[in-house]
BADO-500675 format. One record per residue: x, y negated, z of N, C-alpha, C, CB in turn. Coordinates in steps of 0.001 Angstrom, whole numbers, plus 500000, padded with zeros to 6 digits. Glycine has a CB too. Example, Ala and Ser with C-alpha at 12.3 -4.5 7.8 and 13.67 -1.06 7.14 Angstrom:
2
513190505690507800512300504500507800513200503300507800511308504473509046
512850502250507080513670501060507140512900499970507870514084500598505725
% end
This chain:
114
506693505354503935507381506350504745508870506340504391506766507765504529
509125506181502915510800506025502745511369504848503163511290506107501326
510314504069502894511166502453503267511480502535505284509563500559502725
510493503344505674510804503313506927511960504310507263509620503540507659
512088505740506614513274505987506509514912504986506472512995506594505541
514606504708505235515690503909504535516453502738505163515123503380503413
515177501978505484515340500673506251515647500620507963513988499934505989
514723501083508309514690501375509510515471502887510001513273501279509764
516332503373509659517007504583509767516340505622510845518445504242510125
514967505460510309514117506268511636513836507654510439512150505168512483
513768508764511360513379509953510787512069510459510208513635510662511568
512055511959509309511164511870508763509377511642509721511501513011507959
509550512682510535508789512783511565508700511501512135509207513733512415
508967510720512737508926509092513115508045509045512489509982507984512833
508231508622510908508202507666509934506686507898509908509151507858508547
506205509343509525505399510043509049504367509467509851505667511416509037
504451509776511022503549509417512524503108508066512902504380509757513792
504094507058512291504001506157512602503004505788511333505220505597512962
503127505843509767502597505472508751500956506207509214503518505979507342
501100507189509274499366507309509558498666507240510700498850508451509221
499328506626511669498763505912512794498558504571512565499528506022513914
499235503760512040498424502265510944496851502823510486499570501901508936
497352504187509375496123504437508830495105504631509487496132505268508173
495113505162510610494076505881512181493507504042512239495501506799514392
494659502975512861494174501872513048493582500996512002494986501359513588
493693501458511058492969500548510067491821500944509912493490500415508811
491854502234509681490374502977509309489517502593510409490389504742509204
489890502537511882488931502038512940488617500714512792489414502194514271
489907499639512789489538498004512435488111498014511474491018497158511391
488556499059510434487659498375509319486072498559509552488034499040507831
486085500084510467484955500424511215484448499373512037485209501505511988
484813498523512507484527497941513723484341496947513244485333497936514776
484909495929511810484498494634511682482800494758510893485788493769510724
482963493388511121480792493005510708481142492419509163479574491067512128
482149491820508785482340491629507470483335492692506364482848490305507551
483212492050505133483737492830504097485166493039503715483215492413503130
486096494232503423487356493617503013487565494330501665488613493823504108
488554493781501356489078493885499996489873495023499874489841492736499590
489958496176498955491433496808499013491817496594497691491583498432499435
493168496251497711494217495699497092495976496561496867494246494423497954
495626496849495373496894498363495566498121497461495154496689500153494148
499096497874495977500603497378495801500575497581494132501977498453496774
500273498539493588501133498753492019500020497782491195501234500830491224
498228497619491505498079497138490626498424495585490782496969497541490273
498620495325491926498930493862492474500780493347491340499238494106494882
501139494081490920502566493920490558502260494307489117503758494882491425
501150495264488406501285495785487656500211494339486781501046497400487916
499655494182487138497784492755486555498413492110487935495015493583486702
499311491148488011499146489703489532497913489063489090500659488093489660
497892488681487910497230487120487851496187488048487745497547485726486568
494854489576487347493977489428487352493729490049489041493465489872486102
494280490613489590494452491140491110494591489589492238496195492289491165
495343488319491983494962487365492836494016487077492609495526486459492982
493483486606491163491899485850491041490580486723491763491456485709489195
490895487880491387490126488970492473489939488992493851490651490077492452
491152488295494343491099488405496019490994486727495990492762489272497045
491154485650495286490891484431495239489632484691495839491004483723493953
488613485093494591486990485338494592486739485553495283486304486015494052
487183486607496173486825487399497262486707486738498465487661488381497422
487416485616498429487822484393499379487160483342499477488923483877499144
486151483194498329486102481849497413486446480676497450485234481536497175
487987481131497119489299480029497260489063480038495234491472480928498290
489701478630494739489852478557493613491102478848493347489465477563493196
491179480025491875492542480109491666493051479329491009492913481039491259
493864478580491505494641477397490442495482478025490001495322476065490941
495393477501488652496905478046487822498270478410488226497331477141487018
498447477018489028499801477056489907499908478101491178500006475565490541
498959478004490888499463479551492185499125480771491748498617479643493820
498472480666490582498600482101490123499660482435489692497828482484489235
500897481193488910501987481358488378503229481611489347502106480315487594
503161480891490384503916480988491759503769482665492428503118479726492923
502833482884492341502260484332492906502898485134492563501036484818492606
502262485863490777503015486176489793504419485954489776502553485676488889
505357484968490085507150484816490178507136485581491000508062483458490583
506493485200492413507363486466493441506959487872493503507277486151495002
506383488016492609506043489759492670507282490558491908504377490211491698
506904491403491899508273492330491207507487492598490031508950493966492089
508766493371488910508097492881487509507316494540487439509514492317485880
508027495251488357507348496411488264507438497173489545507822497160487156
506709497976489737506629498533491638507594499578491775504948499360492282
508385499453492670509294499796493310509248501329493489509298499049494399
509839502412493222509891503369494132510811503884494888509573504099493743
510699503665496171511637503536497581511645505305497935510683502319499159
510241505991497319510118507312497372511179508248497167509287507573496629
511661508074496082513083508368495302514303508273496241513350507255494063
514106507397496628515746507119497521516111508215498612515734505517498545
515138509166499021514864509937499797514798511531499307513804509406500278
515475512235499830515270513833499244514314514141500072516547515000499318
513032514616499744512186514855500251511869516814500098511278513764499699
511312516957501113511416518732501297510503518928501299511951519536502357
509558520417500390508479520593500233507751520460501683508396521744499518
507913520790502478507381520572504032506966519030504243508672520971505225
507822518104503493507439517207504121506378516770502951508566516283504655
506334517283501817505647516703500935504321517259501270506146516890499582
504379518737501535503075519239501887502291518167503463503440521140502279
503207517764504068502544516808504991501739516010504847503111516209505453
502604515259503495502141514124503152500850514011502613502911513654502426
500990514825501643499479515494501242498080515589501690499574516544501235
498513516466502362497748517153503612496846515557504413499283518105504960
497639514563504708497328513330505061496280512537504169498523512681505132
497123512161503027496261511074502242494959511317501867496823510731501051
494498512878502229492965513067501745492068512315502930492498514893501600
492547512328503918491748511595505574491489510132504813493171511365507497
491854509505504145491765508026503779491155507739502702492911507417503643
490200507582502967489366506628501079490614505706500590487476504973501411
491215505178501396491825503804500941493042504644500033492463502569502446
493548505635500513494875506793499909494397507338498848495362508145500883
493362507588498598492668508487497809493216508122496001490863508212498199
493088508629495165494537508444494521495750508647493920494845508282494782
496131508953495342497892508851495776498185509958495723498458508323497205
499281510298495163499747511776495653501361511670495463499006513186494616
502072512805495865503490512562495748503636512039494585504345513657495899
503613512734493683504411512117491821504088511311491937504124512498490210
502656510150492221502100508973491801503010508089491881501021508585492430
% end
């Protein structure tokens, strides 16, 4: 929601609407497919790369070669970003936010401080 702020100089309301309407569409995709998917968290993906790719390797049953676990691992960040911060956020909007991430197993989790 900040990066869409930030980046995209779209407002809070935009941002907001737009981020949990992905969530609306994902939660249905995932309803609707006949196979399995993976969820995969930005922080632990940056926080464990090499045991978070071999995980979704498996999941694939692609072999993880070294070299791409090491390649992987380079382009990640050494630690996860918070874009949250860049943003003064107003209890209103935090209570929004909130209010949201309980609708999602996949959010579940998450909360502002996180």
């Amino acid at each position: 929601i900040s990066v869409m702020m930030n980046r995209g100089k779209h407002t809070f309301s935009n941002s907001i609407n737009h981020y949990f309407t992905c969530c609306d569409h994902l939660t249905r995709l995932r309803d609707q497919m006949r196979t399995n998917l993976i969820t995969v968290y930005y922080e632990d993906l940056v926080t464990y790369p090499k045991e978070n790719l071999v995980r979704v390797c498996n999941f694939l049953d692609v072999e993880p070669h070294n070299e791409y676990l090491q390649v992987g691992k380079g382009i990640l960040l050494e630690k996860p970003d918070c874009d949250r911060h860049k943003v003064e956020w107003t209890s209103e909007w935090k209570r929004i936010v909130e209010e949201n991430l309980v609708k999602y197993d996949f959010l579940r989790g998450y909360h502002f401080e996180s």
